[in-house]
ROMAR-947941 format. One record per residue (C-alpha): residue number from 1; residue in one letter; chain; x, y, z. Coordinates in steps of 0.001 Angstrom, whole numbers. Example, Ala and Ser with C-alpha at 12.3 -4.5 7.8 and 13.67 -1.06 7.14 Angstrom:
// residues 2
NODE   n res chain      c1      c2      c3
NODE   1   A     A   12300   -4500    7800
NODE   2   S     A   13670   -1060    7140
// end
This chain:
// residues 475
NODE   n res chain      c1      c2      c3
NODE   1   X     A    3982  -14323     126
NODE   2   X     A    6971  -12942    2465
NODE   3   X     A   10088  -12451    -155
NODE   4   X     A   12746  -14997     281
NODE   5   X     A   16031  -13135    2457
NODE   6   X     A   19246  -13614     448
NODE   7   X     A   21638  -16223    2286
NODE   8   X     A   24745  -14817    3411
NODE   9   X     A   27014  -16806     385
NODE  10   X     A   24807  -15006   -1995
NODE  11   X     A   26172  -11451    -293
NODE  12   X     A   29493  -12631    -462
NODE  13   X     A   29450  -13058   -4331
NODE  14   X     A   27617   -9950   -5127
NODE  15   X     A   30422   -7799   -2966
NODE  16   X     A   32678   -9718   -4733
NODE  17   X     A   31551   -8790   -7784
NODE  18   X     A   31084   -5383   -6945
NODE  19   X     A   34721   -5206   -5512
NODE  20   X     A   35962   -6479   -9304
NODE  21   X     A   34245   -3312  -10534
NODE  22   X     A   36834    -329  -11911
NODE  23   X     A   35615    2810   -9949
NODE  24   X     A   34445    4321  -13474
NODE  25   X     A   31724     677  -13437
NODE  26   X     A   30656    1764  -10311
NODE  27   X     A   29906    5323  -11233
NODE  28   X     A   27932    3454  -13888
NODE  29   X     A   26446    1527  -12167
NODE  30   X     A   24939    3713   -9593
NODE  31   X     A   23522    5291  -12821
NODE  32   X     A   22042    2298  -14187
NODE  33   X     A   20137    1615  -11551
NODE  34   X     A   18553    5209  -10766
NODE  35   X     A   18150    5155  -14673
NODE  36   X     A   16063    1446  -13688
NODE  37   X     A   14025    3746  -11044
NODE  38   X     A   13528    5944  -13074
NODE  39   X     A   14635    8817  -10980
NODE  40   X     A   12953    7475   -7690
NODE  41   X     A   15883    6580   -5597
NODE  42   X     A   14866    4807   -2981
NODE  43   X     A   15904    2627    -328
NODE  44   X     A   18562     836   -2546
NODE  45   X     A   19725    3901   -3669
NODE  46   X     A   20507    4366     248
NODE  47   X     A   22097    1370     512
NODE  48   X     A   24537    2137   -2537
NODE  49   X     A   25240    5291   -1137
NODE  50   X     A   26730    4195    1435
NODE  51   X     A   28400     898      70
NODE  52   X     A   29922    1988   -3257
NODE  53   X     A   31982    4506   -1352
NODE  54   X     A   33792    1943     591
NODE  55   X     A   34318    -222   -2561
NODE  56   X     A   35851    2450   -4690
NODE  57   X     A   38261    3646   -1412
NODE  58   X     A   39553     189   -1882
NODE  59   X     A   37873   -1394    1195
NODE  60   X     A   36784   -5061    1430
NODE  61   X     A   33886   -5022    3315
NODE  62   X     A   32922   -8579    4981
NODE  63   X     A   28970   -9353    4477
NODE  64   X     A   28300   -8831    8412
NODE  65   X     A   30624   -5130    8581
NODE  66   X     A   28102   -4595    5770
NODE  67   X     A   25210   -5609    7431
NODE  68   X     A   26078   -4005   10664
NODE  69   X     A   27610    -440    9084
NODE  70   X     A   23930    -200    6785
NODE  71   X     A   21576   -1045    9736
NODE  72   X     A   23616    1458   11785
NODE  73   X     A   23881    4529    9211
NODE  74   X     A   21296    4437    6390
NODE  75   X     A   18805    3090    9263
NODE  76   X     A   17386     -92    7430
NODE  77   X     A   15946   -2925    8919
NODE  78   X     A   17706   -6155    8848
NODE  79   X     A   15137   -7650    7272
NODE  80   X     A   15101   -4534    4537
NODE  81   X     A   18598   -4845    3798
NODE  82   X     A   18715   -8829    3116
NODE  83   X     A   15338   -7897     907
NODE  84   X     A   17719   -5436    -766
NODE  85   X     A   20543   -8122   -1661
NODE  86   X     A   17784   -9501   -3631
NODE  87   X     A   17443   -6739   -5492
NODE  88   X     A   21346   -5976   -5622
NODE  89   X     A   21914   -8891   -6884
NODE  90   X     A   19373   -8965   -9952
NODE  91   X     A   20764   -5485  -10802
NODE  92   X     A   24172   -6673  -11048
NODE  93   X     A   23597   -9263  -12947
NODE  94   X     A   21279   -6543  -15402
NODE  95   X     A   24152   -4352  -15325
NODE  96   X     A   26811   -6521  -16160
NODE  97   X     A   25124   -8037  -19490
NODE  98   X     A   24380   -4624  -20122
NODE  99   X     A   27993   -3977  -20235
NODE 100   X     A   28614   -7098  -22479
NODE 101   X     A   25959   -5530  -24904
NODE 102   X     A   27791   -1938  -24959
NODE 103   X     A   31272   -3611  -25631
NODE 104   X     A   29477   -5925  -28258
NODE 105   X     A   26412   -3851  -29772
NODE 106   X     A   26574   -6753  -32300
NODE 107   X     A   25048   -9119  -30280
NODE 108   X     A   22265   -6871  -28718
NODE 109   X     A   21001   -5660  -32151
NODE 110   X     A   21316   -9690  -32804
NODE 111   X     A   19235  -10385  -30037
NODE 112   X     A   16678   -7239  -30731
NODE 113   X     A   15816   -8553  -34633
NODE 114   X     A   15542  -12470  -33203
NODE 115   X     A   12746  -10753  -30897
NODE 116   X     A   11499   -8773  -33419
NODE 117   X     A   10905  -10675  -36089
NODE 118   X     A    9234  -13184  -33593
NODE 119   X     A    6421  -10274  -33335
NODE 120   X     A    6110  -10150  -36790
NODE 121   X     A    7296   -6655  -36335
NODE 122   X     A    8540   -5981  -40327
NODE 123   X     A    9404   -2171  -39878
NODE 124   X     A   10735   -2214  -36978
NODE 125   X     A   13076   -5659  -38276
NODE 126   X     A   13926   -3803  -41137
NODE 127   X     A   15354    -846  -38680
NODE 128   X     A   17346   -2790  -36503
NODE 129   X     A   18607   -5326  -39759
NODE 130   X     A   20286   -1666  -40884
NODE 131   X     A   21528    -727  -37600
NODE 132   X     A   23104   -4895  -37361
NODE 133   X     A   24501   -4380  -41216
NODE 134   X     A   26492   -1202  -39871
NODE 135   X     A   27678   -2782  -36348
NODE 136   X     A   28967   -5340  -38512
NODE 137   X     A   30332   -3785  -41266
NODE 138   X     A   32408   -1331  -38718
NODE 139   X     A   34110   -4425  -37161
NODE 140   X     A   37767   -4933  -37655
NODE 141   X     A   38713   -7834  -35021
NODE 142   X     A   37378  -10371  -36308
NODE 143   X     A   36659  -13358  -33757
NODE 144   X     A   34805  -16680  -34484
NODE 145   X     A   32185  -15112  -32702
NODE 146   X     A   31962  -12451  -35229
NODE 147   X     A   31124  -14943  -38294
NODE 148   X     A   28571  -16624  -35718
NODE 149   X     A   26575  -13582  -35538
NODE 150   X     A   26839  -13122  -39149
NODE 151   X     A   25310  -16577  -39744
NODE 152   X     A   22918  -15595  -37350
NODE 153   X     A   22101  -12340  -39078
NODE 154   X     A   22027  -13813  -42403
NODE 155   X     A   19473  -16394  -41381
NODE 156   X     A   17258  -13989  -39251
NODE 157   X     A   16839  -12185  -42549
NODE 158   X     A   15869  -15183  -44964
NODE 159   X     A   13457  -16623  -42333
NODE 160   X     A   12378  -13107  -42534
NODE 161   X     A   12221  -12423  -45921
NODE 162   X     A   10630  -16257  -46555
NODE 163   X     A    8058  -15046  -43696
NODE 164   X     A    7168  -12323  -45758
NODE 165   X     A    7384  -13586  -49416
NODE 166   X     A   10698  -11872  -50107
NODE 167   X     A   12284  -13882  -52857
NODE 168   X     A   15731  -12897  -52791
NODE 169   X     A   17583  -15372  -50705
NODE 170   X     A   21436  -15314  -49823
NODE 171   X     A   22343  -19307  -51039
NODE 172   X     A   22957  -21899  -48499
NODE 173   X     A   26868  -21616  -49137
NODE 174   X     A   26834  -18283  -47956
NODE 175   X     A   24979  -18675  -44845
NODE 176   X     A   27049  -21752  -44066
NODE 177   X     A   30567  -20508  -45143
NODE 178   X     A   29939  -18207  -41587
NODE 179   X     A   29383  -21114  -39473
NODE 180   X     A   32044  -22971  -41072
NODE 181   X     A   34255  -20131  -39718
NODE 182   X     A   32695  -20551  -36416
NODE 183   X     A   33050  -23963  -36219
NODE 184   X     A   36707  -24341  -37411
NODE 185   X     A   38430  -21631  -35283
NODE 186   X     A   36178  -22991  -31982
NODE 187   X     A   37515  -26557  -33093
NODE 188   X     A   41048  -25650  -33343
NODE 189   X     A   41517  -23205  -30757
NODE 190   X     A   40094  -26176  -28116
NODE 191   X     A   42459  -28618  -29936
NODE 192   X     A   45336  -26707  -29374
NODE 193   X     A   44003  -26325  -25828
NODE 194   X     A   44031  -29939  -25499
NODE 195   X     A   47475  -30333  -26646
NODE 196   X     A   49055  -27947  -24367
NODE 197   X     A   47610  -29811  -21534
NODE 198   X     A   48373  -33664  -23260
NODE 199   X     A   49602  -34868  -19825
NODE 200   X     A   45819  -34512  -18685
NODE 201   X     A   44580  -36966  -21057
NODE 202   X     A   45336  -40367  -22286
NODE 203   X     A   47001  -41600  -24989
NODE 204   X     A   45542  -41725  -27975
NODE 205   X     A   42357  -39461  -27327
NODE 206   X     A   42285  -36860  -30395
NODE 207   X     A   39198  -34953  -30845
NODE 208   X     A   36381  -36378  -33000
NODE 209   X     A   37209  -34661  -36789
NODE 210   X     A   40010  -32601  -35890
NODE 211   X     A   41872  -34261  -38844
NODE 212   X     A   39056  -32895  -41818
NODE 213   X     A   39445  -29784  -39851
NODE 214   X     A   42914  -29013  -40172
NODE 215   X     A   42332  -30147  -44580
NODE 216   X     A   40312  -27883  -44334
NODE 217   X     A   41791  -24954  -42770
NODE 218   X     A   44827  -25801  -44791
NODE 219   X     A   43349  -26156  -48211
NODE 220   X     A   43846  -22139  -48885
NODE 221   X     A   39750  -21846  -48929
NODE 222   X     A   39978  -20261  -45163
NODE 223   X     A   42760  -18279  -45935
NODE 224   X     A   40834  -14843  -45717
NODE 225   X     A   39701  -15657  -42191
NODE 226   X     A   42714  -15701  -40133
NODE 227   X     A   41090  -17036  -37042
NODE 228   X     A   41416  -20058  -38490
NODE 229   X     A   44372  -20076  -40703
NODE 230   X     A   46119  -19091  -36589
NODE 231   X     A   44879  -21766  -35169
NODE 232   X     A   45973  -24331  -37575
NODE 233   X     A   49266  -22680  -37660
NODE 234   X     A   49369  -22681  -33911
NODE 235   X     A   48624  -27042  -33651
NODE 236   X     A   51017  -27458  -36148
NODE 237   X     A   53776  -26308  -34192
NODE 238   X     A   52842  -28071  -31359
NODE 239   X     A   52389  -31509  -33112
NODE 240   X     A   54951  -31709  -35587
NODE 241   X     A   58573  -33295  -34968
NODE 242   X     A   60220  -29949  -36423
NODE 243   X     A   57689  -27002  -35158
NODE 244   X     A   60225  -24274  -36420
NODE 245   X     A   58608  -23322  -40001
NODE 246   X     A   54988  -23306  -38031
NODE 247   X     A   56694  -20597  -35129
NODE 248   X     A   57938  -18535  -38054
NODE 249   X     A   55048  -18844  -40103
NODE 250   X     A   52768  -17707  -36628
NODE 251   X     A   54908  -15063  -36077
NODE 252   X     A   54203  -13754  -39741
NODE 253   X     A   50628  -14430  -39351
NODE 254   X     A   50582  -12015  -36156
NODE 255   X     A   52423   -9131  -37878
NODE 256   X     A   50154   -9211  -40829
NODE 257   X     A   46657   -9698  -39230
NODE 258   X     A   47370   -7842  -35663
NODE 259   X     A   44511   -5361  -36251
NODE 260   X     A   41842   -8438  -37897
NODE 261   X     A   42368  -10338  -34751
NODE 262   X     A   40056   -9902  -31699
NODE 263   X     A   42144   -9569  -28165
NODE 264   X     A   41416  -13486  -27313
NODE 265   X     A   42673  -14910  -30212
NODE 266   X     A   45826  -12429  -30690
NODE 267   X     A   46283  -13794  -26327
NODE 268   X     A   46201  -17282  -27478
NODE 269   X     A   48559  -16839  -30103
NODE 270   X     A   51090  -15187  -27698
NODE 271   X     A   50647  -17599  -24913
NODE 272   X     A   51283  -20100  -26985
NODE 273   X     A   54253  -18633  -28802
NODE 274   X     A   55832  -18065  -25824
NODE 275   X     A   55408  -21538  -24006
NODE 276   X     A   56385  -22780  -27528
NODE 277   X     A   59995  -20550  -27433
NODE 278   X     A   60192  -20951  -23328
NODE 279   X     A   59961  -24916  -23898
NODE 280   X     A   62915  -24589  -26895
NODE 281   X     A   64876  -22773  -24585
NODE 282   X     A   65034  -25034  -21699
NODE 283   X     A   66198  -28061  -24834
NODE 284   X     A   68968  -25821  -25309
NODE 285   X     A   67854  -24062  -28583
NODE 286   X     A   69325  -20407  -27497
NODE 287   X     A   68605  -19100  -30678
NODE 288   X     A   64730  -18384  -29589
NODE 289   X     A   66033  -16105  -26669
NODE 290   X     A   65216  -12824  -28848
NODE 291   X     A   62192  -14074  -30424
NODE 292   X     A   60645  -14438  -27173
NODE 293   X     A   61925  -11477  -25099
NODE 294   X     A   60343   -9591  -28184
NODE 295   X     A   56630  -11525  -27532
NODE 296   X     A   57144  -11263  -24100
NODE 297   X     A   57623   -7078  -24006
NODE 298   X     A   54378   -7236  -26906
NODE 299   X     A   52081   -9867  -24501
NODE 300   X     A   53153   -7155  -21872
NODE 301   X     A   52192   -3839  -23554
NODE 302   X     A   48922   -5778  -24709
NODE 303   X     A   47843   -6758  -21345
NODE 304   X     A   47846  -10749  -22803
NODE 305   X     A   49782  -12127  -19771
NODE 306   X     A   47342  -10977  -16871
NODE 307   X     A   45030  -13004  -14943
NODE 308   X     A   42208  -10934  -13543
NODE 309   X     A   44827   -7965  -13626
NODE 310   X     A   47711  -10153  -12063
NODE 311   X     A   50869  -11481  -13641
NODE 312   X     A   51999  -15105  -12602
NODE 313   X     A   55452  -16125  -10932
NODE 314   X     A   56335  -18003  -14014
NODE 315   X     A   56065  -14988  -15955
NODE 316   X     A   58194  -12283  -13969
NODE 317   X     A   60330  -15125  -13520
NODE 318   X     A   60898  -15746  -17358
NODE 319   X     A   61160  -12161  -17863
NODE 320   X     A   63494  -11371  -15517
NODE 321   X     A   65945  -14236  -16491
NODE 322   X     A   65939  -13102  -20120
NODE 323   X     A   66930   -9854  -19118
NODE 324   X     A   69658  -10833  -17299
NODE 325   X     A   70546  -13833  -20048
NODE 326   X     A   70327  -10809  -22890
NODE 327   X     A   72388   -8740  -20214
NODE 328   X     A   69573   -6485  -20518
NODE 329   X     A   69686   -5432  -16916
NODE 330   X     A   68091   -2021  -17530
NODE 331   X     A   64665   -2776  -19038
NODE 332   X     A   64829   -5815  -16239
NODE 333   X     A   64903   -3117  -13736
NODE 334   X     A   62299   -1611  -15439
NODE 335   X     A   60515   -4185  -15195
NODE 336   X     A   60325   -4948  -11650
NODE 337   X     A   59541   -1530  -10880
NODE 338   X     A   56495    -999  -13342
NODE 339   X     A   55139   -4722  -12792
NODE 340   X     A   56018   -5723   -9563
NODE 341   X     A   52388   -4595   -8449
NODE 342   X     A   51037   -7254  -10623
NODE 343   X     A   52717  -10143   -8719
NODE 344   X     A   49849  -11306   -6463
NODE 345   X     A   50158  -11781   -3215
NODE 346   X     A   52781  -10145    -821
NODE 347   X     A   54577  -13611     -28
NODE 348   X     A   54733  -14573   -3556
NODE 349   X     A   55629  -11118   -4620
NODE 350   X     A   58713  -10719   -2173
NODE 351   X     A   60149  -14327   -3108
NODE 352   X     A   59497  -13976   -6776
NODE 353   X     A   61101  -10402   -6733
NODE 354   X     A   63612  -11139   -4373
NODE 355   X     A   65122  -14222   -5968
NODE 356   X     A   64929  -12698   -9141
NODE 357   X     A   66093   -9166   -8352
NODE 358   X     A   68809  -11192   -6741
NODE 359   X     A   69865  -12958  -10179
NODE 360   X     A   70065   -9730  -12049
NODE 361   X     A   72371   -7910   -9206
NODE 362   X     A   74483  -11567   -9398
NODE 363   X     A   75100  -11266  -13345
NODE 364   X     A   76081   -7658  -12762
NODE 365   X     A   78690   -8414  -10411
NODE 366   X     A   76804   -5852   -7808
NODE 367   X     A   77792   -9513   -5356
NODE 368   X     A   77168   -7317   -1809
NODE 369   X     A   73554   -6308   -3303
NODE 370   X     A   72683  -10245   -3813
NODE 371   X     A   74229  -10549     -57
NODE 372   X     A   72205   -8020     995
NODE 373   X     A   68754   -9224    -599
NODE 374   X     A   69092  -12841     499
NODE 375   X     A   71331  -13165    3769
NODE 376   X     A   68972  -14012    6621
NODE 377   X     A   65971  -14136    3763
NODE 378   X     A   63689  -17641    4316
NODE 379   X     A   61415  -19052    1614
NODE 380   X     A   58571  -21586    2149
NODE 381   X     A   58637  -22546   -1487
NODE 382   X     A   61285  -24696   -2138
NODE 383   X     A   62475  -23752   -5739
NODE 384   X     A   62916  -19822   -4247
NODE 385   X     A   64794  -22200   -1063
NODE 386   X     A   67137  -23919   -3421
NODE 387   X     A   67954  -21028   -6147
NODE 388   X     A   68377  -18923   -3575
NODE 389   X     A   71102  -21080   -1991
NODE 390   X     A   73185  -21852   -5131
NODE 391   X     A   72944  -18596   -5758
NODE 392   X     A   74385  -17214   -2461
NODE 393   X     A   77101  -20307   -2429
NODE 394   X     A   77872  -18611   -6114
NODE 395   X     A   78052  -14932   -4625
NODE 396   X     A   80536  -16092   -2040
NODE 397   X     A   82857  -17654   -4198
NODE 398   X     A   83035  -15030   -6854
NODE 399   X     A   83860  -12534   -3389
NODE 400   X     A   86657  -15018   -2596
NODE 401   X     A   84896  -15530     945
NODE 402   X     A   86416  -19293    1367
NODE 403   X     A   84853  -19366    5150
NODE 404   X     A   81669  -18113    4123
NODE 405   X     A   81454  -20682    1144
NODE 406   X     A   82446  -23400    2944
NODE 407   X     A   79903  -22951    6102
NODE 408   X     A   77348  -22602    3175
NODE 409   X     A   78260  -25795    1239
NODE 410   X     A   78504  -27835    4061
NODE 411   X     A   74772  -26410    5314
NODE 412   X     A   73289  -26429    1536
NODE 413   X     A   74718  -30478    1434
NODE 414   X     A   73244  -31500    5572
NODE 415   X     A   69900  -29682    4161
NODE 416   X     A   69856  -31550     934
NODE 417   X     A   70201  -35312    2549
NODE 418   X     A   67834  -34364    5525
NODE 419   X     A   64683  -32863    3870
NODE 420   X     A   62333  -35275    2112
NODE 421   X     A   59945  -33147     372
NODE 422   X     A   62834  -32386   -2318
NODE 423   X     A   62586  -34527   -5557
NODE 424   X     A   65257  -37151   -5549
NODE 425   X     A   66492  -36064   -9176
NODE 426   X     A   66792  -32410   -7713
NODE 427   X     A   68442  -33388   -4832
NODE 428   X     A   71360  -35913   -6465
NODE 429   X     A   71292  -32348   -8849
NODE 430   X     A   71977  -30001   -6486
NODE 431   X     A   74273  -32725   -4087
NODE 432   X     A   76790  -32484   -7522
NODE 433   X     A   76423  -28752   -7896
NODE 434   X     A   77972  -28944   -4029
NODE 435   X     A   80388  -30968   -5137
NODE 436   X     A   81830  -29866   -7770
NODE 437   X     A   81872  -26211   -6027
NODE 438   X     A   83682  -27944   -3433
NODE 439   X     A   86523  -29158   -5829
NODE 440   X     A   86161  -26002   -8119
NODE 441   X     A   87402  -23758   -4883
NODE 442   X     A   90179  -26177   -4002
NODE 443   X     A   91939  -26408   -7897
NODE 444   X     A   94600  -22861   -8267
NODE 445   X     A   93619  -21294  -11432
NODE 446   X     A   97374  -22341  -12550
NODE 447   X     A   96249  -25983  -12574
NODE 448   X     A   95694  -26255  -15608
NODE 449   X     A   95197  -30428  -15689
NODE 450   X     A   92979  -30133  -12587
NODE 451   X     A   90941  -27762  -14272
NODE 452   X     A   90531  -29915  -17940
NODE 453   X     A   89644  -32967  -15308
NODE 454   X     A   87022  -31317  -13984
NODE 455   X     A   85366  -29664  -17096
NODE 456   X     A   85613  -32954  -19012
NODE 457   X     A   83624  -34737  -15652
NODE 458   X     A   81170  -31288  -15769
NODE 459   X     A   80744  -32282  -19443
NODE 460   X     A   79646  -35918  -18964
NODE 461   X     A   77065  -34859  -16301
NODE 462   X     A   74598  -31979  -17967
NODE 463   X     A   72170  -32846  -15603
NODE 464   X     A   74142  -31110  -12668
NODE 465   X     A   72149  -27437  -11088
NODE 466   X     A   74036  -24149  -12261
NODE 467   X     A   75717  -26509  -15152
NODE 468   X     A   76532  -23370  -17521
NODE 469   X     A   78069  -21322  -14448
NODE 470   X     A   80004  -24245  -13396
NODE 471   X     A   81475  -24899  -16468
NODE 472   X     A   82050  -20839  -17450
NODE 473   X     A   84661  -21080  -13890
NODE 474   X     A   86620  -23979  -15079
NODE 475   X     A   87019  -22788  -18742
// end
């Protein structure tokens, strides 16, 4: 029977895939499959000899400039080089569990005495149940899925054993207390989850047992597995009234296990920490500024914050306004220069950076650089369209530009009545920002009355945008 051709969605996802590899995975995998030939290269061989080239020079080759480029040069049939795909693709996938077993020899060995010991294969068990003991034993992060494959282990060796009229049994605590592990830091870690996103679900819905769960993971029996003593810390603070003592407590908990915890629990723990801070912050409570500038620059040097190597908007944003809140305007420049790389996309990147490059300039009183950056400078997204305003309207009247501010508050107020995308509690926001910029340039400083009048009507409406600047000009 005629082999099936691979359909051209299927060629899309294995270039993808390849085009995720680092160039050292590609040099590996080139050797993993003439290790699979076993030194018979072959037409694939061809093919990747010609394709991984133009992967690792950073090329994104489209399925057809494949096609056309591999018919043309390593002189294979189109029917040859869809066969191939085939092929390509069942490597891939070999090559990237492969991987997973090299980062996590654990679970291979794991895997290796389950097959093993179904073969009845007791010397060869008792090799690889050594060679599993030591993996283990040599593991410092420890992540639920580490007291999984204990549990695992253990019970692979009493079925064993029992097979073979061993009489020696660990007890059913023993084996259990590992899955317990499992099972509580898995249970919490989703619960936390769930509250972070509690506008997704309705009221009321808590997860089946999450209640005995917590008892249990605060009853001080758990307390040598930090997984889960983390994650109990962690729903705490986001389900009790007062959340301080749980923050502090977490941030404790993170000094003294840092090298016990595996890299996604230690990223949950900072994610969360920061939203936790981030959310404080915007309800006023300055007083977590430090705390999370100092998970922020940690999240950072860890690598926590990325999404398939890219940081968000929200992020740079965040970290760029505490640098410029902590007037830390040095390691904000820093910042933009080693990171800005990470901001995906070139629109996003140049109104992320922009606006926020524009801030820091702004708080240093460097008012012709924020000029310069945003005069003429159009945004599609309308929070960048908005900031970026107010903070040009600011700029001016710092300069003492009184044309220049007024053309811009009478174009920033048209703009705000005539769009209707713009939320109507950010609009009436903005609409008081313009006027109470318009009254602010109109009082002399030497009014002194004028000046209490309008700080005590700035007082009675918080709501109003650039609030603390406002307020900072009439003091």
């Amino acid at each position: 029977m005629a082999q099936a051709l691979a359909k051209p969605a299927e060629e899309k996802k294995v270039l993808k895939t390849l085009g995720s590899f680092t160039r050292e995975e590609l040099v590996r995998f080139r050797d993993y499959v003439v290790g699979s030939y076993l030194g018979n290269k072959g037409p694939l061989l061809e093919f990747l000899d010609v394709l991984l080239p133009m992967i690792t020079d950073g090329q994104k080759p489209t399925a057809a400039q494949v096609l056309k480029l591999l018919v043309k040069t390593a002189r294979l049939s189109t029917a040859t080089y869809r066969s191939l795909f085939l092929d390509l693709t069942k490597m891939v996938q070999a090559f990237i569990q492969s991987e997973g077993y090299n980062k996590k020899p654990e679970k291979a060995v794991t895997d290796l005495l389950k097959a093993v010991d179904a073969r009845r294969l007791n010397k060869l068990f008792d090799i690889n149940l050594s060679l599993a003991r030591k993996i283990q034993s040599n593991i410092s992060n420890r992540s639920a899925d580490y007291y999984l494959k204990e549990f695992v282990v253990d019970t692979e060796i009493n079925l064993h054993r029992a097979l073979v009229e061993y009489k020696e049994l660990d007890t059913p605590a023993q084996l259990m207390e590992r899955l317990d592990i499992f099972y509580l830091t898995n249970k919490l870690r989703y619960a936390c989850a769930a509250k972070h996103h509690k506008k997704r679900h309705k009221a009321g819905e808590e997860p089946a047992l999450l209640e005995e769960a917590m008892i249990l993971a605060e009853s001080g029996v758990y307390d040598s597995a930090p997984s889960v003593v983390v994650y109990a810390t962690i729903h705490r603070m986001l389900t009790e009234h007062d959340g301080e003592p749980y923050f502090d407590k977490l941030k404790m908990l993170l000094k003294k296990h840092q090298g016990e915890l595996d890299e996604v629990i230690l990223r949950d723990a900072y994610v969360f920490a920061i939203n936790y801070c981030v959310a404080r912050i915007n309800m006023g409570s300055m007083n977590r500024l430090k705390d999370v500038y100092e998970l922020y620059q940690i999240a950072l040097d860890r690598h926590f914050l990325y999404d398939e190597g890219e940081l968000s908007p929200w992020d740079i944003s965040n970290l760029i306004a505490l640098g410029v809140q902590l007037r830390d305007t040095n390691w904000s420049e820093k910042l933009i220069e080693v990171y800005k790389e990470r901001v995906p996309t070139a629109g996003q990147k140049m109104n992320v950076l922009t606006f926020n490059i524009a801030k820091m300039y702004f708080f240093g009183g460097r008012y012709k650089d924020v000029l310069q950056l945003l005069e003429g400078v159009r945004s599609d997204e309308l929070m960048y369209a908005l900031g970026a305003t107010a903070l040009l309207i600011k700029t001016y009247y710092e300069m003492g530009d009184k044309e220049a501010l007024e053309h811009h508050l009478a174009n920033f107020k048209s703009n705000l009545k005539r769009r209707k995308k713009i939320d109507e509690a950010e609009r009436k926001s903005y609409l008081a920002f313009v006027e109470y910029t318009t009254l602010l340039s109109a009082i002399s400083r030497r009014d002194k009355k004028a000046l209490r009048e309008l700080r005590q009507s700035l007082t009675n409406h918080p709501e109003t945008a650039e609030h603390e600047w406002l307020l900072e000009k009439v003091s």
